[in-house]
Structures are given as C-alpha cells and as structure tokens.
C-alpha positions in Angstrom: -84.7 116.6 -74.1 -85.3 118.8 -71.5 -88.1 121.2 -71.6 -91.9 122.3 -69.7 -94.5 120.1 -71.3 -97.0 123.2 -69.8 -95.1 125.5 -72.5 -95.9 126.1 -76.1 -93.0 127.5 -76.8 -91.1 125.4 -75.6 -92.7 122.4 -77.3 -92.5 124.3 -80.6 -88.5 124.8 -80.3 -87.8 121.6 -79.6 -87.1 119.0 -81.8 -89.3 115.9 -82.0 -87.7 113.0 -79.6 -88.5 110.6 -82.3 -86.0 112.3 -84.7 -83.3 109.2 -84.2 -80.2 108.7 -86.5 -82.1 105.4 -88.2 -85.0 107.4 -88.4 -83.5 110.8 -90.4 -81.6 108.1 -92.6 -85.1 106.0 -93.4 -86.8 108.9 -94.1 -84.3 111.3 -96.3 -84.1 107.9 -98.2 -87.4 107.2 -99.3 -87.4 111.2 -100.2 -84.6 110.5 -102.6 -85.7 107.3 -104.3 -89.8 108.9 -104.1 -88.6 111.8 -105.6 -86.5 109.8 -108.4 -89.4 107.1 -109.4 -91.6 110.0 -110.1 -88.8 112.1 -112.1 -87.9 109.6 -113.7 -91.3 108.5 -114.9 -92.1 112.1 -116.0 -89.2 112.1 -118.0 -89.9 109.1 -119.7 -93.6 110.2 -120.3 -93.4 113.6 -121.2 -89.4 114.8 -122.0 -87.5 114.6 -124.6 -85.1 111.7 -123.9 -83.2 112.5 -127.3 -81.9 116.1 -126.7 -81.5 115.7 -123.0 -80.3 112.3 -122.5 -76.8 112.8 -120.4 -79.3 115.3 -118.1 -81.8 113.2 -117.7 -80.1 110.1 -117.1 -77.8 111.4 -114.6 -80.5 113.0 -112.8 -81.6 109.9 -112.0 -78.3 108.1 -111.3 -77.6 110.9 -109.1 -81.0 110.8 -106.8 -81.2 107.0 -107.0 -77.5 106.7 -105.8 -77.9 109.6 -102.7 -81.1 107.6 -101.4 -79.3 104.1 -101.6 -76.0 105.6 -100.0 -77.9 107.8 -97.1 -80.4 104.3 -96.2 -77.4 102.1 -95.8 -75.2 104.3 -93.9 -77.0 107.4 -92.7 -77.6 106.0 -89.3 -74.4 106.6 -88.2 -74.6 110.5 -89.9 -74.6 113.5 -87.4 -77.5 115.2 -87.6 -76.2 118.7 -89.3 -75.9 115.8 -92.1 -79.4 115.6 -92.8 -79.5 119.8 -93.2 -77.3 119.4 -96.3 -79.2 116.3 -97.2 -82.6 118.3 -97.5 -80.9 121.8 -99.0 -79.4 119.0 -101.9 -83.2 117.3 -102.1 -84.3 120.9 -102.7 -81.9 121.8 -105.2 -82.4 118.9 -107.2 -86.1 119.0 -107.6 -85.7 122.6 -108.5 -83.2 121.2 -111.2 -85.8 118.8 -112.1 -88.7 121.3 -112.2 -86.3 123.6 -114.8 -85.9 120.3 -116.8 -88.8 119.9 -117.4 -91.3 121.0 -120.1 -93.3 123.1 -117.9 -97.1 123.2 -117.2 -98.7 120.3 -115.2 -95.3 118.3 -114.9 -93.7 121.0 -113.5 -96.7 121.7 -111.0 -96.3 118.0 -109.9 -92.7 118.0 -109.2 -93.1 120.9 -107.9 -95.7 119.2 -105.3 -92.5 117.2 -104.6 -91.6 120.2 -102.2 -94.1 119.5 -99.6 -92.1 116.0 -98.7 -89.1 118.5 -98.1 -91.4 120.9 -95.8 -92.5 117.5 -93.9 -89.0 116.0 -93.1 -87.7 119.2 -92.1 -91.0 119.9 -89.6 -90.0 116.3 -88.6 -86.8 116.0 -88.5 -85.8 120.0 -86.8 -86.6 122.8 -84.1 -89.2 125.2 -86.0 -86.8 128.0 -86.0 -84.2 125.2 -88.6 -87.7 124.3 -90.3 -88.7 128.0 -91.6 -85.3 128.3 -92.8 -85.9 125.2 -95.2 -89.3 126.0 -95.8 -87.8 129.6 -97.0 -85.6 127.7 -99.1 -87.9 125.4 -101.0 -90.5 127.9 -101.5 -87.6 130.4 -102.5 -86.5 127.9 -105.3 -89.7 126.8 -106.2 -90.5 130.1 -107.3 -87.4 130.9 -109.3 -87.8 127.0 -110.7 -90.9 127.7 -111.6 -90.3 131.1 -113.3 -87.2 129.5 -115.2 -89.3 126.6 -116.4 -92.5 129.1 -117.8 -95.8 127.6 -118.1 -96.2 127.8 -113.9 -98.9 130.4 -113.5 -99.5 132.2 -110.3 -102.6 130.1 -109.1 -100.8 127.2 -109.2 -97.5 128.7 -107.5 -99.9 129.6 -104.7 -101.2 126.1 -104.9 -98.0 124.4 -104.2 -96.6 126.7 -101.4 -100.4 126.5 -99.4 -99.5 122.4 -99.6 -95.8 123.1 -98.4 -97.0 125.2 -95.8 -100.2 123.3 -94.5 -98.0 119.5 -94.7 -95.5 121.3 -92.2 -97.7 122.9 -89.9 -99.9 119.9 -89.6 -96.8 117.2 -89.6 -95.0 119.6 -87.0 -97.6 120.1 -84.5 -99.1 116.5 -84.5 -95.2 114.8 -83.9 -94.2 117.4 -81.5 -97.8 116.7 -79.1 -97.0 112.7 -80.0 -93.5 113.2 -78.7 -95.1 114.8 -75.6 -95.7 110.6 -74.4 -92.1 110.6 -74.1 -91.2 113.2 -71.6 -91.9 112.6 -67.9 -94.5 115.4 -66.8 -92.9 116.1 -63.2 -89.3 116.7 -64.4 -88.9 117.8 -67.8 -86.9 114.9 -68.6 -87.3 111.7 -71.0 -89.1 109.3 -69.7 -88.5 105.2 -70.0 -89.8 105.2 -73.4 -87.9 108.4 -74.7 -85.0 106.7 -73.3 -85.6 103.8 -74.9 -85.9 105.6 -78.6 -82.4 107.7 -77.4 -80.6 104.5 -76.2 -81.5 103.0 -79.3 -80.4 105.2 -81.8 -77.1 106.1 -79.7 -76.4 101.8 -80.1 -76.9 102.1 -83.3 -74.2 105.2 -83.6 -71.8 103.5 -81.6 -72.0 100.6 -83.9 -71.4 102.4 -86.8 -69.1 105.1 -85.4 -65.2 104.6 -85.1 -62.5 106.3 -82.7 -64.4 108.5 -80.0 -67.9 108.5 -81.6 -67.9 104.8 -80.9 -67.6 105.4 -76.8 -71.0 104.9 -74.8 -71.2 104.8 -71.1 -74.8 104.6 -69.4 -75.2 105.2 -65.6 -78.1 104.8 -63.7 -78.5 107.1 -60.9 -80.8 106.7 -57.4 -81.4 108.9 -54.8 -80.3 107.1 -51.4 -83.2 106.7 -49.1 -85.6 109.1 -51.6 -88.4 106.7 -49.9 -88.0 107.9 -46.2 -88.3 112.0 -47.6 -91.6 111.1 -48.8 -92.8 109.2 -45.4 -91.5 112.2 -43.5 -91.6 114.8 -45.1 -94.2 114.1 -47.9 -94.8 114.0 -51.2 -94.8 117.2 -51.9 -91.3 117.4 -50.6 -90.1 114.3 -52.4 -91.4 115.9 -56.0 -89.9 118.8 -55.2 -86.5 117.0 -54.5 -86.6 115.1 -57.8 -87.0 118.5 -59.7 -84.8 120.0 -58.2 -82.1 117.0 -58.7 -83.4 117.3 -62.6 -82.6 120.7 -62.7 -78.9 120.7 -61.3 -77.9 118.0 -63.3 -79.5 118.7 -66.8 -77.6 122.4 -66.3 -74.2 120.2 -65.9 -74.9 117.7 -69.4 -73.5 119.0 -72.6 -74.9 118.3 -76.2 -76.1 114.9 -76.9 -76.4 113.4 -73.8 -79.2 112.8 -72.0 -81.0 112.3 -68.6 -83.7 110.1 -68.1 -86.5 110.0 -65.1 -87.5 106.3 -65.7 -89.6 105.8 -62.1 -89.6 106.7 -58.6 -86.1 108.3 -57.9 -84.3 106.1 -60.6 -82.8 108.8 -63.3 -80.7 107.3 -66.3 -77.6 109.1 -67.8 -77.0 108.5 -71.0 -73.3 109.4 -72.4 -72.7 109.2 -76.2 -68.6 109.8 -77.1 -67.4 109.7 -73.7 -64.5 107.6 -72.1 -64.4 105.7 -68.9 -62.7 108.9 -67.2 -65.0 111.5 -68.5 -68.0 109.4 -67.0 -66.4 109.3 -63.9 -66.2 113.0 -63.8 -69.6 114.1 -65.0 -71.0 111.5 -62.4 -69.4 112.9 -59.9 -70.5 116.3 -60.4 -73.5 115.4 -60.7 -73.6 113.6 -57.3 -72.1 116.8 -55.7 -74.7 119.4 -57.6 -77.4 118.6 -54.8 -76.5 119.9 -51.6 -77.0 117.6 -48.6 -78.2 114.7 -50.6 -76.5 111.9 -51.7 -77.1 109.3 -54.7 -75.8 105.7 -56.0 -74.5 105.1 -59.4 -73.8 102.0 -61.5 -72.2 102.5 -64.6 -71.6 100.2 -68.0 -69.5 100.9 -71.0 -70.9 99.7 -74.2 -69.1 96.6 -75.6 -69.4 95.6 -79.5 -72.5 93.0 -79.0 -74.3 94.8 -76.5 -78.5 95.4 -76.7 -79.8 98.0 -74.7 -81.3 95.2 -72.3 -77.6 94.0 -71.3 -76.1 96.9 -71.1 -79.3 98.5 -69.0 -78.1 95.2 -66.8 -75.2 95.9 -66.1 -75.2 99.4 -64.7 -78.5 97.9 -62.9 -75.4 95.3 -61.6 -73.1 97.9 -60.8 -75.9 100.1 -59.0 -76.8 97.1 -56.6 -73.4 96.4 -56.3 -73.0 99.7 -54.7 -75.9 99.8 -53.0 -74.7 96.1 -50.9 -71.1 98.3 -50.4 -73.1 101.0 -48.4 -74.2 103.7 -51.3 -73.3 106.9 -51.9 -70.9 105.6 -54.5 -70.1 105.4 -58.0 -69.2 101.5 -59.5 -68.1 100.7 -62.8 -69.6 97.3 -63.6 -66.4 94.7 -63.7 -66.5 93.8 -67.8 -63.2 91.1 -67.2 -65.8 88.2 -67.3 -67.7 89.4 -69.5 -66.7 87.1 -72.8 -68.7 84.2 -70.3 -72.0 85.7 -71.0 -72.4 82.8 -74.3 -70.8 79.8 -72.6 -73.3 80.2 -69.5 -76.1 80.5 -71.9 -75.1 77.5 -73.7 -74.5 75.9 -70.0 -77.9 76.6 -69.1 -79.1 75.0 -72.3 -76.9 71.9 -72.0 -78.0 71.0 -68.4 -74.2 71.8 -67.6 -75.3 73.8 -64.5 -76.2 72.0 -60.7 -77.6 72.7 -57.5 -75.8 72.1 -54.5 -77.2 71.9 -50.9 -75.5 72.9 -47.6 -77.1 72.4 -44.3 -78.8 74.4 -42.3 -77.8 73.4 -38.9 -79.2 73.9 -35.1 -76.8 74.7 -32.8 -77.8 73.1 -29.4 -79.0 69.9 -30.9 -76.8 69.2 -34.3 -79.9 68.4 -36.2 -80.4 69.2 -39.5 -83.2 72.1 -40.1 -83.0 72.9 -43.2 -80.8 73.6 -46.6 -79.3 76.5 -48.6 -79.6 76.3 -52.4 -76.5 76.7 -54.1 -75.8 76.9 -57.9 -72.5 75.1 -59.3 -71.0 75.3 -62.5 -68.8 72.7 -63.5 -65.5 74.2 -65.6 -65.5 70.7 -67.8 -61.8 70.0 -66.3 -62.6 68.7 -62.7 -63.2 72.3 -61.1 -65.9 75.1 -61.0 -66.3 78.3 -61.6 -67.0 80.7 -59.1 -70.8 81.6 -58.1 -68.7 85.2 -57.4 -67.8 85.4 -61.4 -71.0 84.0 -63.2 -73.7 85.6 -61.5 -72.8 89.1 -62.3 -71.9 87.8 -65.6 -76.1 86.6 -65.9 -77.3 90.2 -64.0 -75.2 92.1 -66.3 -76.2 89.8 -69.7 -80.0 89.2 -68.3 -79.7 85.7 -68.0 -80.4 86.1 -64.2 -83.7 85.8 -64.6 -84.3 82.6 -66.6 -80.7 81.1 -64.4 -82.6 81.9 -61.2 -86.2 80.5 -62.1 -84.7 77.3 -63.3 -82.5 77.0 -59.6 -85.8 77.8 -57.7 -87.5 75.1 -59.7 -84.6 72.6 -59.2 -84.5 73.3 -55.4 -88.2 73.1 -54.5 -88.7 69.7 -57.1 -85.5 68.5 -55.1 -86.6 68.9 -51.2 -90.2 68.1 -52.4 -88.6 64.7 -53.4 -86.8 64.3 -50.1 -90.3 64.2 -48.6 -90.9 60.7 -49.6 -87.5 59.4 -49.2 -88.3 60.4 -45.5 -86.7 63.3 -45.0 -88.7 66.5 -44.8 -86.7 69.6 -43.5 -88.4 72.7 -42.2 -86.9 75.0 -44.2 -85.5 75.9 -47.8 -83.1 78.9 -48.2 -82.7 79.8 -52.3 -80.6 82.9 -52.9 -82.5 85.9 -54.9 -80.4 88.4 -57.3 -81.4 92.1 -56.9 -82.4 92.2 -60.4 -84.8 89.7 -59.7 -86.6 91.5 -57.5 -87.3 94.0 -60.3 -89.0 91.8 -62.6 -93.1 92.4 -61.5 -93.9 89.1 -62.3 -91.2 87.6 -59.8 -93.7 86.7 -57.4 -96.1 84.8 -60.1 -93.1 83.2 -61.1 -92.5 81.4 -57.2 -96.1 80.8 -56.5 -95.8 78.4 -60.1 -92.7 77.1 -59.1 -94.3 76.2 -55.9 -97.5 75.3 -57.4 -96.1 73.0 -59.7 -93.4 71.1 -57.4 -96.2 70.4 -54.6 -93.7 72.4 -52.3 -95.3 74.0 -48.8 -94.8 77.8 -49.2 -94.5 78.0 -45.3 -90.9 76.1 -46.3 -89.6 78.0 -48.5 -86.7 81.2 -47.9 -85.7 83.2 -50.1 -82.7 84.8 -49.0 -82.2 88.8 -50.4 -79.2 91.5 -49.8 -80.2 94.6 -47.4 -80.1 97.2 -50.1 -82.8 94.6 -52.3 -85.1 94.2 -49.3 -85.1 98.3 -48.8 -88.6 100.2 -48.8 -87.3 102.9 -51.3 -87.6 100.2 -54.3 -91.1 99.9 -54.6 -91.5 96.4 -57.1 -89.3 94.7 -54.9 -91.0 95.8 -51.4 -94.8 94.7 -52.9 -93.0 91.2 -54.2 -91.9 90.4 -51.0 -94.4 91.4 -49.0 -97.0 89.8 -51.3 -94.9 86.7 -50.9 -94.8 86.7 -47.3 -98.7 87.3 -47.1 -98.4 83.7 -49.2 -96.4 82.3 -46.5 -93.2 82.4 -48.0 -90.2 83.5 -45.5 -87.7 86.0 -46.3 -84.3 86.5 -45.0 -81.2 89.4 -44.9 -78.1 87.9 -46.5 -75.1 89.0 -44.9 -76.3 91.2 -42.4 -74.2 94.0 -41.5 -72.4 94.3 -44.4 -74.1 96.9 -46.0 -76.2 99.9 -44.8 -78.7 98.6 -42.3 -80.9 100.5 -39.9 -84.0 100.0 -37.2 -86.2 101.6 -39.4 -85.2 99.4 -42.5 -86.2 96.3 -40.2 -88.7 97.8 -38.8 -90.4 98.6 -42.5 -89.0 95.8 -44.3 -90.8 92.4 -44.7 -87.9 90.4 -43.3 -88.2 87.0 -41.1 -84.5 85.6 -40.7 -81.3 87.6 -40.5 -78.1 85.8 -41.6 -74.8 86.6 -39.8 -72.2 87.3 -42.6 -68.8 84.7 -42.8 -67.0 87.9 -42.6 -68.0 88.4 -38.5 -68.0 85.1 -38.1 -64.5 84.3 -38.8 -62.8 86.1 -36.5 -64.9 85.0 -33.2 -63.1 84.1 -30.2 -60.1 85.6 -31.7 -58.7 89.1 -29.7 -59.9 91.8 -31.9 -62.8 89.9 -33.1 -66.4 91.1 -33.9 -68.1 89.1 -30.8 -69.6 92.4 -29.9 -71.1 92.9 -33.3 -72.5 89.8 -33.6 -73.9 89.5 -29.9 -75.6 92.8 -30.9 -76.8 91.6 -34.2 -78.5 88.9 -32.4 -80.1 90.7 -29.8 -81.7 92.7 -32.2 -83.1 90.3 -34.0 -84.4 88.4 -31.0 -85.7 91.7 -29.6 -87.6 92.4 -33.3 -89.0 88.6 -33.2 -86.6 87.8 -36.1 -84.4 84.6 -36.2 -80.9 84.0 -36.7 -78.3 82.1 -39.0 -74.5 82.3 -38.7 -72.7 81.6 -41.7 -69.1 80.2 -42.3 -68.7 78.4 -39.2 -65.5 76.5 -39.4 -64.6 75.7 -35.9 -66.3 74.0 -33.1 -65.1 76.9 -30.9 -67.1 79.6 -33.2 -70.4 76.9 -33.0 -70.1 77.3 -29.4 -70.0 80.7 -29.1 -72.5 81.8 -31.3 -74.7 79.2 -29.4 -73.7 80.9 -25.9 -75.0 84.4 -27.8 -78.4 83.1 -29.2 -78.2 82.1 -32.4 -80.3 79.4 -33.5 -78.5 77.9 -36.1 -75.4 77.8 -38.4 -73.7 76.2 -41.4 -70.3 76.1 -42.8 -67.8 74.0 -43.6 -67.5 72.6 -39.7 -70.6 70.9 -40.8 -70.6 70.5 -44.3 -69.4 72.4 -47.8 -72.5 73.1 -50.4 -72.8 69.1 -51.9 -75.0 67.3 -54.4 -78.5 66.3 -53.7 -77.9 62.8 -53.0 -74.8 63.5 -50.8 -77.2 66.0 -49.0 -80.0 63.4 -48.0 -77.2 60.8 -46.9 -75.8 63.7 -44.8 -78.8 64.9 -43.5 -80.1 61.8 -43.0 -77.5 60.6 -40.9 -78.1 63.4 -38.4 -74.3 62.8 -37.1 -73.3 66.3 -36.5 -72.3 67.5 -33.0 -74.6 69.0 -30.6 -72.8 72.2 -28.9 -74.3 72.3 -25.3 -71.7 72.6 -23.3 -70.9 75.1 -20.9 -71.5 78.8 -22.2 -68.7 80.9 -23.6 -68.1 84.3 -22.2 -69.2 86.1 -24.8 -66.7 88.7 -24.9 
C-alpha cells in the first residue's frame, strides 16, 4: 500500500487498493457467466448444434460452472488465483472463437477479450497486466487465424478495443484509488483501511488453519501533540514520515499500515498468531530512535465486524495509555462471550444506576453524587463494572450503554429537585471511547436539554490519558463542554502519566484522589506524601479535590487536615439505589471531621 502519490511510476506499478478478495471473485464471475450467456446464445443462433453437440454443450457447462464456483467461494482465493482464473477465461474464449463458424461471430467473441484486458488492468500491477494483455491478444490472433473468415481489419479492430478498455480502465482506478492513500505518509488512509480490513474479515472467515489468524493493533505516538507545540509542525510531519518509513520497511507481504489521523497508525496483520504480533509490534516500537509509542491490540474472533474489533484494540490502547504508555496490551477476550447478554440487558431494562455520595469533609454534608452503573447477575449478585464495560468498549455498546446512564442520572437528580433535595453536583463516569465519538458533546447538551438538568451541575469524570491534549476530538469535546458550563474532572489521579503541563493544557476542574493512595494513609509506609502533594497542586492550580475509597474515620481526618474538600467511600456509604440515595442524603447523618488536625506525615 505504500507508495509516493507525487510519482507516476509509482502509481502505475501498483495495484489498485480496491482490488479486494470479494471484489476479484464478483468480477472474474460475471466474466465467466457474461462470457457463457453470449457463447452460448451464438451457438444456439448460428452453430451447428447437431455435429458439435458434446463441444458445445460442455463449453457451456464448463464456463457456467467456473463463474458459479469462483462467486461463491473466490473470496477466500489468494490472489495468484485470479492469474490462472483470467489465463483459463482466455483460453476458453479462444476455444470458443475456434468453435465457431467464423466471420462476425467470431469478431464478437472475439470482443469478449477486452473484459479480460479490463480485469486484469483492474485487478494487477501494469507490469502482471501486459503480460495478460500479451496473452489474449497472442491467442486472439492464432484463434482467429484457426477459425478463417477474421480478416486483418477486424483483428486490428479488436486488439485497438483490448488495448484502449485497459489503458483507460487502468489509469482511471489507479487515480480513483489515489482517495485512499494518506498524501503525508504514503500509507492507506481510514478509508483504504477500511476496504483492506474488509476483505481480510472476509478471508479470515473463509480461511482455515493459519489463514484464519487476524490480529489488528493500533499504534500512537506518546505525546506526538507537545513536538508539534514545540517544535512545530514541520517537525511533527516530519516525525510521522519518518515513523511510516521505519515501520513499512519492517511489514512483510499482505499486511498493512494505516495513517488514519493525527499520530494514530493502524497495523493490520492477516495470518499471524498472538506471538508473531507481539514481535512485529515490538520492533516496530524500537525502529524509531528516541521515541516511544502505545499499542492496543485485538485478535479476530469468529463474529467479529471491523467496528468491534477496531474497539477493542481502541480498548486495549487506552487501557495502556491509563497504565502509563509506552506499552503494548492485548485486549483481555475472557469476557468476551458477554458482549450479547449485555446487549439484551440493555434492551430488557436489566441494567441500574447507582448513586454514592459525594461528601464534605469538615461538615458531613452531602454535596453531591457519583453515577454508578449496576448490572444485576439474575441470582442475587452483580456483575462487575470492571468486566462489562470493556466488554461494551471492545463490542461498541459503550456508546449507546453510556448515553442511556447519562440520561438516567441527570432525569434522576433533576427529580430529586422537587422532592427537595437539590445537590450541587453530579459526577457521571465517561469511557475513553466516548470521547471519540464527535457528536459526544451534542449528545450531553440533549441529555441535558431534555431532563431540565443545570449544566453548571453536571461532572463528567474522565481518565488522564482521555483528558490529554495529543487526542484532538476529545480535547475540543471537553473544552466545548466546559465553555457550556459543564465541569470536568481527573479520575484516579496519579495513576497514570500525569504532568504540569497536561494540567496546565487540559480543560480539567476537579482532580479525584485514587482508592489506591487512599488506602494506605496513616499507615507507616503509606502515600501521605503523595497525596498531600497531589492536593497542593491542585489548590495551587485553582482545581478542587475528591478522595475516593475512604473507609476509616481516621483516613477522613487526615485528608481533611491536608485540604481536601471532600470524599466518599464506604465510611459513608457503598454506590445504592436512587431511593436509598435521597433517604441517605436526606438525612444528612454523616459525621463532620473537625477535630484537631493530623500531622500529616
């Protein structure tokens, strides 16, 4: 796929993207079953039936049988295939041309030739094309003398149409295919890797053994967005060539590299097992000197579109990114069989929202609430947030699951209002992959517009690496959103790669203390340290704080004595219906933590 869209000759030897398995099997079909209807109707027009009758009749078996076979499984063919399967459409029209009774039949079937010239300018590097076009207009010739009748005028005839259907056919698919190549790196582009993704499903589908493998990786650049506010766009294209360049030189046949935006590159990986990926990825990370890159990677499962299994090495990438980049994940495919019973879940009404509360420290009061989604197992239990969401980011139910629990939440604390409780502030949880989706930020100013909910209320509450400036979509979302009013906050802070600059760039308004630094305060060895410095930044950067996990009055206490605002956790209260929550809340009968300060150290 590589190749200089500024070169002719380069355009010329390469064969058109658009060439795909389904596509060569489609098209060498209807050339077999074309070329039989009209055959067979000159046969039955102007040949002798009687004293040819086993030739004739298995002619036609013959073509009709090819084009049915080659358009119901040709799509899993290789593509030298289709080589043999134009030589043998070449042959037979010859056959059919010596058949016949000469004159103006044989100049029509011989016409038949130019459909052969047009595949193989379609289907085939121009170098492969002039051999088939030597062929054809090799046997047309001899065909033509065998038969008698043919003079030279209309010889000539037929080989200008051969030649001027390829030429023309050629150049116009190879400039089309042109609007799949990305112009900066050579590489396919989204819809180029689209077609190729595509076609290599529908291989793996038909395939069996190692034909049937597929692994897809997608590939980012970390912090590709800082070299162009440094250094400069200049320096940033230069970067991404040169990334393109070392890793096309390490792929091998069939496999292909996509540039589908920004510094996102997608690796596609026909025939190859879980441990070959993990080596080509891996050289690939090392081919850039002094640069470093996150991958998520998916293995295609029987059942898989291109949208879910584009999900879930999107999953796998952000996954990585939240476990500090520069990294390689496989996305986890154990839960993967819940992908149809969460559908069917969501459909049902099966699925709840849960609220926790958002707590102040010095007073006990309750501020706000965090959204949380529940699943009910049908046998008294629940299944874990930490198993079905990647199951709806990898299967691309993520989207519609997270619309309908941002709907849920706002109708819910709207309601509250009139039951007389009105909290300041409603945190709902935002997947990575939501952030990707440009219409994300039409999609909460409905949900808000229709629920009557005060934007200035709402939180939604993102992971570090899906609040970074380097992804573009999400960065104009949020900041959009937070022009609208809407708050945004760091989940789990210090968990993941987090810098000044990213706070100082990033639209942010709350950070949350992660559970993980929490739990060990007070304790020797603990993270005090961490989290007195955690919020000390984000007073000094006019940011608010909330500590979550807090189990023990003692760890209350001392994140008071440090500055935190508020807290939640199970010292207050676990995630709990939306009734529970407003008799909860409303009751206002958590303990206030002002006494004495607790060396913080």
């Amino acid at each position: 796929m590589r190749g200089s869209t500024s070169s002719v000759g380069a355009l010329l030897d390469r064969a058109p993207t658009v060439a795909t398995p389904a596509v060569l099997a489609r098209a060498t079909a209807f050339l077999y079953v074309t070329a039989d209807v009209f055959c067979a109707s000159a046969m039955v027009s102007q040949w002798d039936l009687v004293e040819r009758p086993l030739g004739a009749c298995g002619f036609i078996a013959l073509t009709l049988l090819i084009g049915v076979g080659v358009w119901r499984r040709g799509a899993g063919w290789p593509r030298e295939a289709f080589h043999l399967l134009l030589v043998g459409a070449t042959l037979l029209i010859s056959a059919a041309i010596v058949m016949s009774p000469g004159g103006s039949t044989a100049v029509a079937l011989a016409s038949i030739y130019a459909l052969v010239a047009l595949l193989a300018s379609f289907f085939f590097r121009y170098r492969l094309t002039l051999l088939h076009l030597a062929l054809a207009l090799a046997a047309c010739a001899a065909a033509c003398l065998a038969s008698g009748g043919v003079g030279l005028a209309e010889y000539f005839l037929v080989v200008g149409q051969v030649l001027i259907t390829s030429a023309t056919v050629g150049w116009l698919v190879r400039v089309a295919a042109e609007s799949e190549i990305d112009p900066l790196t050579g590489l396919a582009n989204k819809r180029g890797l689209d077609r190729a993704l595509e076609s290599s499903l529908a291989r793996a589908s038909a395939g069996h053994g190692e034909r049937a493998g597929l692994v897809l990786a997608v590939i980012d650049l970390d912090y590709f967005k800082t070299v162009n506010d440094t250094a400069g766009h200049a320096t940033g294209d230069r970067l991404l060539r040169a990334c393109a360049d070392a890793w096309s030189g390490l792929l091998g046949d069939g496999q292909l590299l996509a540039r589908v935006g920004g510094d996102e590159f997608v690796l596609l990986l026909p025939g190859l097992d879980r441990a070959a990926a993990v080596a080509l990825v891996e050289r690939l990370r090392a081919a850039v000197p002094g640069r470093t890159s996150t991958v998520g990677l998916a293995e295609w499962e029987h059942g898989d579109s291109s949208a879910m299994l584009l999900a879930r090495a999107d999953a796998a990438l952000y996954a990585g990114k939240r476990n500090g980049r520069n990294q390689a994940s496989w996305h986890a495919t154990a839960t993967h069989g819940l992908s149809e019973p969460l559908a069917a879940a969501l459909d049902r009404g099966d699925l709840q929202v849960h609220y926790q509360p958002l707590v102040d420290l010095a007073s006990g009061a309750v501020r706000g609430a965090e959204a949380l989604l529940r699943w009910p197992d049908g046998e008294g239990g629940w299944v874990s947030p930490a198993t079905f969401i990647p199951v709806a980011e990898a299967n691309g139910l993520i989207h519609r699951l997270g619309a309908w629990a941002l709907h849920r939440a706002c109708a819910d604390a709207q309601a509250w209002s009139s039951r007389g409780l009105s909290l300041e502030k409603l945190s709902v949880n935002v997947s990575p992959l939501q952030l990707q989706d440009a219409g994300f930020g039409r999609l909460v100013q409905k949900v808000l517009a229709d629920t009557g909910f005060d934007p200035g209320r709402l939180v939604l509450e993102v992971t570090e690496s899906a609040v970074g400036a380097e992804d573009a979509t999400a960065y104009r979302t949020l900041s959009d959103l937070r022009a609208r009013g809407v708050r945004i906050a760091i989940d789990d802070f210090g968990t993941g790669y987090s810098t000044l600059s990213r706070l100082r760039d990033v639209p942010v308004d709350v950070l949350k203390v992660d559970r993980s630094f929490v739990a060990t305060l007070g304790d020797e060895g603990s993270h005090t340290s961490i989290v007195g410095a955690v919020i000390a930044l984000a007073g000094a950067l006019g940011l608010s704080t909330v500590a979550e996990g807090i189990e023990r009055p003692a760890q209350a206490e001392l994140l008071r004595a440090l500055g935190c605002t508020e807290g939640q956790g199970f010292l207050y209260s676990p995630a709990v219906p939306a009734d529970a929550f407003v008799a909860t809340a409303g009751s206002r009968a958590f303990p206030a933590h002002e006494e004495e300060p607790v060396a913080a150290g």
